[in-house]
C-alpha positions in Angstrom: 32.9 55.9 -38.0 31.5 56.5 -34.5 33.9 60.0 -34.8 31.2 60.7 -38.4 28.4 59.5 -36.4 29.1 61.8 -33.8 30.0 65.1 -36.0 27.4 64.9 -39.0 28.0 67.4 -41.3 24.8 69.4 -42.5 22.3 67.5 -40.5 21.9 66.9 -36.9 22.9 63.7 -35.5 21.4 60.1 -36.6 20.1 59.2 -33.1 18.3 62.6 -32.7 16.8 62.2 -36.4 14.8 58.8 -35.4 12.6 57.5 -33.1 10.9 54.4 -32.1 9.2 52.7 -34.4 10.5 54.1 -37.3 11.3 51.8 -40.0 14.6 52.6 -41.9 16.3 51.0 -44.8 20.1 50.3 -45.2 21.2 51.1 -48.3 24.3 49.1 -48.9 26.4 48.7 -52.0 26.9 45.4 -54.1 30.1 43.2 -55.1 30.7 45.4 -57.7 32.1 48.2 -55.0 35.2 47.9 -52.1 33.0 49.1 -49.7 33.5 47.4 -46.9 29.5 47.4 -45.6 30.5 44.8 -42.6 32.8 47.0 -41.0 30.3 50.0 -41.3 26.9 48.6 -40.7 27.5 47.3 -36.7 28.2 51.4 -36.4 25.1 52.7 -37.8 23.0 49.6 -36.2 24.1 50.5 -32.3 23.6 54.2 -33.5 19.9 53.1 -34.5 19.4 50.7 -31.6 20.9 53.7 -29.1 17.4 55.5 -30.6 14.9 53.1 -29.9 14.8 51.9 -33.8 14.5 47.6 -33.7 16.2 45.8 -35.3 13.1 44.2 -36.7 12.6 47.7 -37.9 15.2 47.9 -39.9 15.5 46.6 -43.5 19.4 46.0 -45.4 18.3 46.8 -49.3 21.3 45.9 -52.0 21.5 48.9 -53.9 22.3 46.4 -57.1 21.3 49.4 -59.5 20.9 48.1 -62.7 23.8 45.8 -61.8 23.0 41.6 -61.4 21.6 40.2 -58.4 23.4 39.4 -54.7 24.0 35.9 -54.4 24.5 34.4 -50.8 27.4 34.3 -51.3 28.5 37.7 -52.1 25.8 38.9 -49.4 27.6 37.2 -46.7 30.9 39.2 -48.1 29.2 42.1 -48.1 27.7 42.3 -45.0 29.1 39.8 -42.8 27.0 36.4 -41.9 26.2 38.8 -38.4 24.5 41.0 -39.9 22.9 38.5 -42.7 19.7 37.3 -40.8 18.4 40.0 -40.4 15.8 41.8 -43.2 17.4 41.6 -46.4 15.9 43.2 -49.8 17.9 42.3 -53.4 16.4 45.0 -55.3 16.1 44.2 -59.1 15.5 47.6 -61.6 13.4 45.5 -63.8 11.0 44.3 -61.5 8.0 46.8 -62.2 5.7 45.2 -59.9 8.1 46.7 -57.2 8.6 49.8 -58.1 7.0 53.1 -57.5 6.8 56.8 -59.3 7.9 59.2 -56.8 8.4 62.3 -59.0 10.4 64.0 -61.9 13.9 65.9 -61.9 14.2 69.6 -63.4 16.2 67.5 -66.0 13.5 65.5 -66.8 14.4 61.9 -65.2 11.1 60.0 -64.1 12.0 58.6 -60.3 10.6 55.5 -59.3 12.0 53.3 -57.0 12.5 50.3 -54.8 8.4 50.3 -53.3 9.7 48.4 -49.8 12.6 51.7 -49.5 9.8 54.1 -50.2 8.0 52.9 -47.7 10.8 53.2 -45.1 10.1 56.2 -42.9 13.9 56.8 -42.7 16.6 56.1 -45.9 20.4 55.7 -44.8 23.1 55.2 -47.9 26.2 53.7 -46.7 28.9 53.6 -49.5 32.4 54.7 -50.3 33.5 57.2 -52.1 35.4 56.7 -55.4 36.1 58.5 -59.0 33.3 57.6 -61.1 33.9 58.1 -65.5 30.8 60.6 -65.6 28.8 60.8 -62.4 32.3 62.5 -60.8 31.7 60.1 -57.8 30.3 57.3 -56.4 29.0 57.6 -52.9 26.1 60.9 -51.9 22.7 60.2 -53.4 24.0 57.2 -55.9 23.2 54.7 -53.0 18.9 55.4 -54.1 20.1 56.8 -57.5 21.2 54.2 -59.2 21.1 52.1 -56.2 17.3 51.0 -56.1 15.8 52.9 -58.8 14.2 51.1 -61.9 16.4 50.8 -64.9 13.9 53.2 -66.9 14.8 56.3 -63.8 18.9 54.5 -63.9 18.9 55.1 -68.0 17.1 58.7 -68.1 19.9 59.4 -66.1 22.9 58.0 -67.3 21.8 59.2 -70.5 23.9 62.7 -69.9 26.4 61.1 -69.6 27.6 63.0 -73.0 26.8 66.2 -71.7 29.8 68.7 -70.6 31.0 68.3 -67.2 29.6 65.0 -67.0 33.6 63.9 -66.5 35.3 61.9 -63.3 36.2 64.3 -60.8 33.9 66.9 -61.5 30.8 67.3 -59.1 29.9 70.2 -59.0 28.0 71.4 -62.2 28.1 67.6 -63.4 24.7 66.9 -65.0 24.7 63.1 -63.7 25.5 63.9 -60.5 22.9 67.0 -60.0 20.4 64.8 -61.6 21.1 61.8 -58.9 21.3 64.2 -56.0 17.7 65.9 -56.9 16.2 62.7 -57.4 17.2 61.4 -54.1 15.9 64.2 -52.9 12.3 63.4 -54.1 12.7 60.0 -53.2 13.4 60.9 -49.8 16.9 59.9 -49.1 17.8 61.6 -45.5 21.1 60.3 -44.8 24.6 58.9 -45.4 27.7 57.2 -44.3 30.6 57.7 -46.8 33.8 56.4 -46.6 37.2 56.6 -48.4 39.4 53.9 -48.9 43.3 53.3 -49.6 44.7 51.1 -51.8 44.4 48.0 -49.5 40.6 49.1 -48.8 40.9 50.6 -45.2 39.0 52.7 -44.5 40.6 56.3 -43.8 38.5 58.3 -43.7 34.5 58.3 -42.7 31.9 61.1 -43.2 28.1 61.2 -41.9 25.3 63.8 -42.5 23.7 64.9 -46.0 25.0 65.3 -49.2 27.7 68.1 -47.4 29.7 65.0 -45.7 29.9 63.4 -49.8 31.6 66.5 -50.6 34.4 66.2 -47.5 34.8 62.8 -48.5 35.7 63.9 -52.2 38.1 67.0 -50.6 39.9 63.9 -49.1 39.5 61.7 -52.4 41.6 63.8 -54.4 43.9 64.4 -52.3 44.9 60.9 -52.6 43.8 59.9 -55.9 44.0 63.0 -58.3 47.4 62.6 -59.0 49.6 65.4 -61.4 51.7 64.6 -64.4 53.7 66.7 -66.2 53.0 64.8 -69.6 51.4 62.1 -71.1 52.9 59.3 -72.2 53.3 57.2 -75.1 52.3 53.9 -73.0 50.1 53.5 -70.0 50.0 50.3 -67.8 46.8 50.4 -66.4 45.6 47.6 -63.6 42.4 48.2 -62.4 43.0 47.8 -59.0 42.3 43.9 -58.2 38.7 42.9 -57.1 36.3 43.9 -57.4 37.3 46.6 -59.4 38.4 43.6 -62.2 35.0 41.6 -61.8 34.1 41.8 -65.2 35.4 44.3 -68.0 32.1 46.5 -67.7 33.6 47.4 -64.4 37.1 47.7 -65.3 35.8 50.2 -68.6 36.5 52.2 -65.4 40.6 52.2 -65.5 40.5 52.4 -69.0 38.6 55.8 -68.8 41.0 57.2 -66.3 44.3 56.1 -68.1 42.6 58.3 -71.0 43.7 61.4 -69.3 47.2 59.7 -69.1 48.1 58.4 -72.4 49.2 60.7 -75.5 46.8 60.3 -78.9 47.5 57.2 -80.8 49.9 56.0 -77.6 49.0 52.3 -75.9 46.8 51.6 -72.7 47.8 47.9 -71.8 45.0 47.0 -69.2 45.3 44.2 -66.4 42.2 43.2 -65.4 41.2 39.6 -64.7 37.7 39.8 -65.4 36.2 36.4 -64.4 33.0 36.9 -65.1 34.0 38.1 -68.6 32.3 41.3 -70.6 29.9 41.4 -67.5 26.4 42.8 -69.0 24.5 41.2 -71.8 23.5 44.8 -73.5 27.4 45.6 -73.3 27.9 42.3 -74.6 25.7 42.6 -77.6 26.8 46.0 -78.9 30.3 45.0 -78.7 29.6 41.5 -80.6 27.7 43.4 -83.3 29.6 46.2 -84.0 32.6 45.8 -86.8 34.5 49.5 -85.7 34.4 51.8 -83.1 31.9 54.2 -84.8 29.4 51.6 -85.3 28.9 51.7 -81.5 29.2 55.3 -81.1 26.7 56.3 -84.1 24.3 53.3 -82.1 24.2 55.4 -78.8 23.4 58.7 -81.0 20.6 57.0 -82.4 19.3 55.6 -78.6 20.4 55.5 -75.6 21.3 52.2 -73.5 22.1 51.5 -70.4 24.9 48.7 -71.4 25.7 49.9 -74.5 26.8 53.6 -72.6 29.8 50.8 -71.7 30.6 50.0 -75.0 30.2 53.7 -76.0 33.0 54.7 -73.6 35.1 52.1 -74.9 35.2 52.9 -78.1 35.2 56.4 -78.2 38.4 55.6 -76.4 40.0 53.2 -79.2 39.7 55.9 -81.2 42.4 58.0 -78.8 44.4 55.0 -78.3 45.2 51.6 -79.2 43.8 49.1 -76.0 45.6 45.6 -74.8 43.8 43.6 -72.0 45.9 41.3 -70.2 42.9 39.2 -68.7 42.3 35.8 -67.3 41.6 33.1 -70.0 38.2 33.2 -70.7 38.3 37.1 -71.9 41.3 36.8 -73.8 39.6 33.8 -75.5 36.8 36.0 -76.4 39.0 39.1 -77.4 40.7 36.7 -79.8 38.3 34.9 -81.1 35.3 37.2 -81.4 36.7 41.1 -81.4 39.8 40.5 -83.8 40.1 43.4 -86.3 37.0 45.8 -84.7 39.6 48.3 -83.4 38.0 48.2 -79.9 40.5 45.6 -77.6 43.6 43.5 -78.7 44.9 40.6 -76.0 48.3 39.7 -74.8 48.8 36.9 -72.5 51.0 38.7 -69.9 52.3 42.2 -69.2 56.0 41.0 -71.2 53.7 40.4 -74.3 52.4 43.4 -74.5 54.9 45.5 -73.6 57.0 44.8 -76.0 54.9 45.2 -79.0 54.2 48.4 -77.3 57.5 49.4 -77.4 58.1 47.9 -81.2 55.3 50.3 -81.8 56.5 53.2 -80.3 59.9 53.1 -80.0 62.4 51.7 -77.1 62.5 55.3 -75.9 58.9 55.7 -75.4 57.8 56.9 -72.3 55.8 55.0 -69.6 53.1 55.7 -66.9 52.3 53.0 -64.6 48.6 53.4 -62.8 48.3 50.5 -60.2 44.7 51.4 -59.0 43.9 52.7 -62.2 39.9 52.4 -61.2 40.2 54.9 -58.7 42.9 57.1 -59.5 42.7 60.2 -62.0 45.7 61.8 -64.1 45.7 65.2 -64.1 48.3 66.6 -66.4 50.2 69.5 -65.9 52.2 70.0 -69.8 51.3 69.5 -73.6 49.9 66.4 -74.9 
């Protein structure tokens, strides 16, 4: 991190950038995301410190998104109890009174966003950099852009989502992803710290500067995470990765969507995800409970767009591909069983024995099998015919 800090790419460095008595807002990520803000933040603090910037000038915002609240608890994961006392903001999408209008993309998307970050003379995202389902990536300008933006500015957006090239692993040309960059822009976003992460969450790699240093950190991403297949497969085991990347199954929709690109039409994704906090969003929640098929949700998000029910959309246009088994802690499984029998969106085994065998009765004991540990974060790319 000191090596990023030191070589920024596309900007100069941080410490020639500020000055004393700037005040300059932290943009860190929530629970939802590895990224390991403790390790990161002491970094960009001495960097700020080494420029005459105070620590009483400086302000940590969670960039919760649309996403719930920061309890103390997951704060003091976050961001380490050192680093806890100092000016903390929880920002909440919903909270108009807090919000301001800043300007409007060429795509239309009205921008407001946290009013306490606006009025920070100096923005600094600090965020890893993963495969997202349609905004390519997480990391660049999705620190302001979701991150403290009202959920009006977060749905405009993530309503071209359907649009072509709005696909994980695709940034450039990718409608989300040009959308959140030029509305950071307007917002006044003038810096980041990006990292990328193994499989154990170390960090291995750690990039600085503008939105240049997000696309190093993507170059590195796929080398380790865009992995080629010569075929699909008739089944796909599909973990997503462990916490928190199994939070909730709105956040492990994530694997599911990357074990798409692995799985043959009409094969199996059997997904382990513990999900203790259960389906995760209540919007996500409801269009699931309501719907009686798959197309009932996908004919919903035709008629209107909703940030929630974008979830359930990409869940079940992907039971319609393939048939989906969660292996899940008890309380989602009790759910799936009790309340989404027969809607042709999720079936539930009680371990990975379970249902893998009744994948195998269903395709055959010759079927073929592609296992994707850290499904959340890595991408299939086949090579041969479906």
């Amino acid at each position: 991190m000191r090596g990023a800090l030191e070589r920024p790419i596309g900007h100069g460095k941080l410490r020639d950038l500020v000055r004393r008595g700037m005040r300059v807002a932290l943009l860190v990520s929530d629970i939802t995301r590895p990224c390991p803000s403790h390790k990161i933040l002491p970094h960009v603090i001495d960097e700020l410190n080494g420029a005459g910037v105070g620590d009483v000038d400086m302000t940590i915002f969670f960039a919760n998104g649309m996403h719930r609240k920061q309890t103390a608890e997951d704060m003091n994961k976050l961001i380490g109890p050192g680093i806890l006392g100092r000016k903390v903001v929880n920002h909440d999408s919903k909270d108009k009174a807090n919000l301001e209008y800043v300007g409007r993309t060429r795509r239309g998307t009205d921008v407001s966003i946290n009013k306490r970050a606006l009025d920070c003379d100096f923005k600094i995202g600090i965020a890893n950099v993963d495969i997202h389902y349609f905004a390519g990536y997480s990391g660049g300008g999705k620190s302001l852009l979701p991150g403290v933006s009202s959920f009006d500015t977060i749905q405009q957006n993530h309503s071209m989502m359907t649009l072509p090239r709005a696909e994980p692993g695709v940034v450039e040309g990718n409608p989300v992803r040009d959308d959140i960059e030029e509305g950071a822009r307007i917002a006044g976003m003038d810096y980041i710290l990006n990292v990328v992460l193994n499989e154990d969450k170390g960090i291995v790699q750690a990039v600085a500067g503008d939105f240049k240093a997000h696309r190093a950190a993507v170059k590195t991403n796929d080398l380790m995470y865009k992995v080629p297949i010569d075929r699909r497969a008739d089944i796909v085991i599909a973990s997503a990765g462990g916490f928190p990347k199994d939070i909730n199954l709105y956040k492990s929709q994530k694997a599911l969507d990357n074990a798409l690109y692995a799985v043959k039409d009409g094969g199996t994704i059997i997904l382990l995800a513990e999900c203790p906090e259960g389906l995760g969003d209540e919007t996500f929640e409801e269009w699931i409970m309501e719907a009686s098929c798959p197309d009932d949700i996908i004919e919903r998000l035709r008629e209107g767009f909703a940030l929630g029910g974008h979830k359930a959309f990409a869940i079940a246009r992907l039971a319609k591909r393939a048939r989906i088994v969660a292996v899940s802690g008890p309380g989602l499984r009790r759910m799936i069983s009790e309340d989404l029998g027969g809607k042709g969106l999720l079936e539930s085994a009680s371990s990975i024995e379970e249902a893998l065998r009744a994948a195998l009765d269903a395709h055959g004991s010759d079927a073929s099998i592609i296992l994707m540990p850290y499904a959340g974060s890595t991408l299939p790319s086949p090579r041969g015919a479906n």
